[in-house]
Every structure is written in structure tokens, then in C-alpha cells.
N, C-alpha and C positions, 0 to 999 in steps of 0.2 A: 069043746071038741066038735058040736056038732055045727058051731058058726064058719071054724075053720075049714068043714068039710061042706060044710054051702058055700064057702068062699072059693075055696078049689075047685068046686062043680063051677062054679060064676066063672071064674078066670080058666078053665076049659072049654066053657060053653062059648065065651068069648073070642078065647085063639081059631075055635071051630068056624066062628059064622067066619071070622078077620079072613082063612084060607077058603073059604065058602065065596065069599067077595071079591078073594082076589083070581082064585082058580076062572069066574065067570068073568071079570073084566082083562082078563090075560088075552093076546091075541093067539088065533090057535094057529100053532107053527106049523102041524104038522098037513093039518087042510089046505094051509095056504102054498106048502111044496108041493105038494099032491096036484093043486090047481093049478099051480107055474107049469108043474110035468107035464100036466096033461095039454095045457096053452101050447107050449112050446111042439110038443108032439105035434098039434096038430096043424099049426101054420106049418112047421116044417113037412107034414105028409102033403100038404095043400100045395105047398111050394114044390115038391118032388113032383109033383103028379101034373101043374104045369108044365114044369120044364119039361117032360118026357112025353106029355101031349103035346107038346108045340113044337118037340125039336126037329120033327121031320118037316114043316114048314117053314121055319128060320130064314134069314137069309143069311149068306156066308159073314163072321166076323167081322165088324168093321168097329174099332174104339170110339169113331167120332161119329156113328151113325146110331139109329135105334133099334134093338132086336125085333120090335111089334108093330107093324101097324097101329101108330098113333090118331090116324085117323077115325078109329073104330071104339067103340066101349071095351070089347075082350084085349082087345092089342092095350091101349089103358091100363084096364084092368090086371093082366098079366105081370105088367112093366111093374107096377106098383104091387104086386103080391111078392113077387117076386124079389122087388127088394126090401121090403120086408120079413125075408129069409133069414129066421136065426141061425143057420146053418151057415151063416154069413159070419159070423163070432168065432170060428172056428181055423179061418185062416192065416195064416202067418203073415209077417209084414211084408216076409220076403215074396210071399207066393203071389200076394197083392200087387206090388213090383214088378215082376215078371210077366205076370198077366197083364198090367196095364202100358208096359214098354213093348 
């Protein structure tokens, strides 16, 4: 009786470490949403806070021209923050269309 109850303590102790090992090699899902959320918040506040600094400087729409001063680091830098906007994910194909005709 008392082999069997070493034996069942063994094959508990066993299943314990097997969810011990696997709990720590697991990726953790919910840190990793958390850090897409917060990623994406903040290109996307970065990218707002461009556009709304720069829109009074612009020059008028042109599709085949550049919104920035390419010439410069910030006009660069802008163009490329900018599209790197996830907020960019969020439009329709149609709206992409229309905007680009």
C-alpha cells in the first residue's frame, strides 16, 4: 500500500514539474498583446501628432508631388513616420481609390 502511495506521490510530483516546464517555456500571450497595444498606440499618437504639427505648413495636395521637404531631415523623417501609420490598416479599399484618383 504504501509503494503504491509513493508511486502516486512520484507520478504527481511528475505531472507537477511536466506543467512547471511547460507553463515557463509557454510564450506569454497576454504581455505580448499588451505590448503590440501599447506599440501600436504609440506610433499611431506619434503619427497624429505629426500630421497636426505639420498640417499648417503643407503645401496644397498634389498625388504626384511630396507632402515634405525632402530636402531636409524633419520633411524625411515625417514622410517616413508617417507612413508607417497603422492607422493606415484601417481604410477601406474603396477609400484608398478615391483618395488616390
Amino acid at each position: 500500500s504504501s509503494a503504491g502511495a509513493s508511486g502516486a506521490g512520484a507520478a504527481a510530483a511528475a505531472a507537477k514539474s511536466a506543467r512547471t516546464e511547460e507553463s515557463q517555456s509557454s510564450v506569454p500571450v497576454a504581455g505580448a498583446l499588451l505590448a503590440m497595444t501599447a506599440a501600436i498606440g504609440t506610433v499611431s499618437a506619434g503619427a497624429a501628432s505629426v500630421e497636426s504639427a505639420t498640417a499648417s505648413s503643407c503645401p496644397p495636395f498634389d498625388a504626384r508631388g511630396q507632402r515634405y521637404d525632402q530636402t531636409t531631415f524633419s520633411g524625411r523623417f515625417s514622410r517616413m513616420f508617417l507612413g508607417c501609420d497603422p492607422r493606415l490598416l484601417l481604410y477601406t479599399e474603396e477609400e484608398v481609390r478615391r483618395c488616390a484618383a
